[in-house]
C-alpha positions as CSV (number, residue, x, y, z in Angstrom):
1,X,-9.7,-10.7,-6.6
2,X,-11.3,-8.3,-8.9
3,X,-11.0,-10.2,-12.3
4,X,-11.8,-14.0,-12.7
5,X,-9.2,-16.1,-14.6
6,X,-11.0,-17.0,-17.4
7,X,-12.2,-13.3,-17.2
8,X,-8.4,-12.0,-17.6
9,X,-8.1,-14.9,-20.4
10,X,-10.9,-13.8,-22.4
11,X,-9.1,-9.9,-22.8
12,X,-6.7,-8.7,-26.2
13,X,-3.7,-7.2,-26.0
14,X,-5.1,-3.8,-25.6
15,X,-8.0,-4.9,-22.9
16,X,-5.1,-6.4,-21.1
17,X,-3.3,-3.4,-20.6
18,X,-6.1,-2.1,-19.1
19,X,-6.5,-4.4,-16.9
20,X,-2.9,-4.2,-15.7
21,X,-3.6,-0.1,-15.2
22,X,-6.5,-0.7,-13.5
23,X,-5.3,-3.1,-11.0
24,X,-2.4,-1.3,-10.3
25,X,-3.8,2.1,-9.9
26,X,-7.3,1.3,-8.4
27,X,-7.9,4.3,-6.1
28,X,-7.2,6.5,-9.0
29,X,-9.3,4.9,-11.2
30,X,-12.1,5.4,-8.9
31,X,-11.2,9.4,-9.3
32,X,-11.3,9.1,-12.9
33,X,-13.8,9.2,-16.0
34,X,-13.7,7.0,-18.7
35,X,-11.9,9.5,-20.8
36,X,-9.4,9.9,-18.0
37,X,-8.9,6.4,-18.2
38,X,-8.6,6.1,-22.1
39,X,-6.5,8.5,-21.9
40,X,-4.2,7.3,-19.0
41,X,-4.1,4.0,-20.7
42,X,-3.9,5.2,-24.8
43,X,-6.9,3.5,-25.5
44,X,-10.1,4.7,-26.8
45,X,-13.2,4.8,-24.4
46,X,-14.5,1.9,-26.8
47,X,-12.1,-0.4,-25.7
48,X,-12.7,1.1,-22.3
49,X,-16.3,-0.2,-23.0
50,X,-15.2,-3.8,-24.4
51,X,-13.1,-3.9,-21.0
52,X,-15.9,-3.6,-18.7
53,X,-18.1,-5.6,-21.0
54,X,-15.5,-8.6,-20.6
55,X,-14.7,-8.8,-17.4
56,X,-18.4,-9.0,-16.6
57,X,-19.4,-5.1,-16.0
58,X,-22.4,-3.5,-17.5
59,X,-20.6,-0.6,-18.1
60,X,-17.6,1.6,-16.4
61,X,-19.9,2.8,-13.4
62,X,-20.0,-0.9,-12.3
63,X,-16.5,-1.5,-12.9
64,X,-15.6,1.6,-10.2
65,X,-18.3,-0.1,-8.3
66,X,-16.4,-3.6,-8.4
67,X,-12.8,-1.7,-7.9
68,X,-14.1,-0.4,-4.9
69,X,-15.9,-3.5,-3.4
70,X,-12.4,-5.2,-3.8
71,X,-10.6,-2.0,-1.9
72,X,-12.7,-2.5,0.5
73,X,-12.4,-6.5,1.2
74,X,-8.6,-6.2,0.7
75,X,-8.7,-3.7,3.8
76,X,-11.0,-5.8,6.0
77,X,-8.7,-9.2,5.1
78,X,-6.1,-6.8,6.3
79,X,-7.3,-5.9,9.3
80,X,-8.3,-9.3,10.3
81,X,-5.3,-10.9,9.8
82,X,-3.7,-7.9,11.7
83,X,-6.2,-8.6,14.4
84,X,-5.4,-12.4,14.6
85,X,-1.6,-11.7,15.0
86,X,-2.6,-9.2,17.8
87,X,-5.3,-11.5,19.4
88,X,-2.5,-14.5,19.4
89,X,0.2,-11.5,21.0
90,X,-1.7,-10.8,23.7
91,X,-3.0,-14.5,24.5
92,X,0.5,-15.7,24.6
93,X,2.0,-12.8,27.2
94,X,-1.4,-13.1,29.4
95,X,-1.0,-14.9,32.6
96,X,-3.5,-17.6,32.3
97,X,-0.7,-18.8,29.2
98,X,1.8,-18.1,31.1
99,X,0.7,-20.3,34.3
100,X,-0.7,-23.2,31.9
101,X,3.0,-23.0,30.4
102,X,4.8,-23.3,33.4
103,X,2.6,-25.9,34.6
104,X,3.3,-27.7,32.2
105,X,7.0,-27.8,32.6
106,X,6.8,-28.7,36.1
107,X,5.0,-32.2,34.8
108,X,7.3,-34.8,34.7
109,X,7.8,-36.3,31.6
110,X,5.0,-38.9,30.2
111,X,8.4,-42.2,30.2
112,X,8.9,-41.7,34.3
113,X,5.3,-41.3,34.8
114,X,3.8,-45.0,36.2
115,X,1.6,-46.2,33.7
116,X,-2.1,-47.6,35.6
């Protein structure tokens, strides 16, 4: 996550829909100058400025900075998890599961088993 809570709390009405922009359009923000982004949003680069200042950016450099830190983390969380669903695929169809699985289903079950 980009923003805190009490970060997103602290923001106006105005500062807020930033904030709404700029999450939703991150990669274009990263394109963009601060005027670009006044602009986009119909805010003034001031509030552009309070923006940054509230959600704990020096200034609008750092906030591209944190936009694409966040990019970046979303695509490795991404890939992970895709490589944990693929990791679990493969295990599953490999032979060494298979074998352990179909040992297991020629054990009789644990109630005809003698107990020692």
């Amino acid at each position: 996550m980009i923003f805190t809570y009490t970060q997103v709390n602290s923001l106006n009405e105005t500062e807020a829909h930033v904030c709404n922009y700029v999450l939703n359009n991150k990669e274009k923000v990263l394109e963009e100058s601060i005027r670009e982004l006044a602009h986009d949003t119909h805010v003034s680069t001031a509030t552009i400025v309070r923006f940054c200042k509230k959600v704990g950016c020096v200034g609008f450099l750092e906030l591209k900075y944190k936009i694409k830190e966040s990019i970046t983390e979303e695509e490795h969380r991404e890939y992970v998890e895709g490589s944990s669903f693929l990791d679990f695929a493969d295990y599953v169809n490999s032979k060494k599961y298979l074998e352990s699985i179909k040992r297991a289903a020629d054990e009789p079950p644990l109630s005809s088993r003698q107990v020692k």
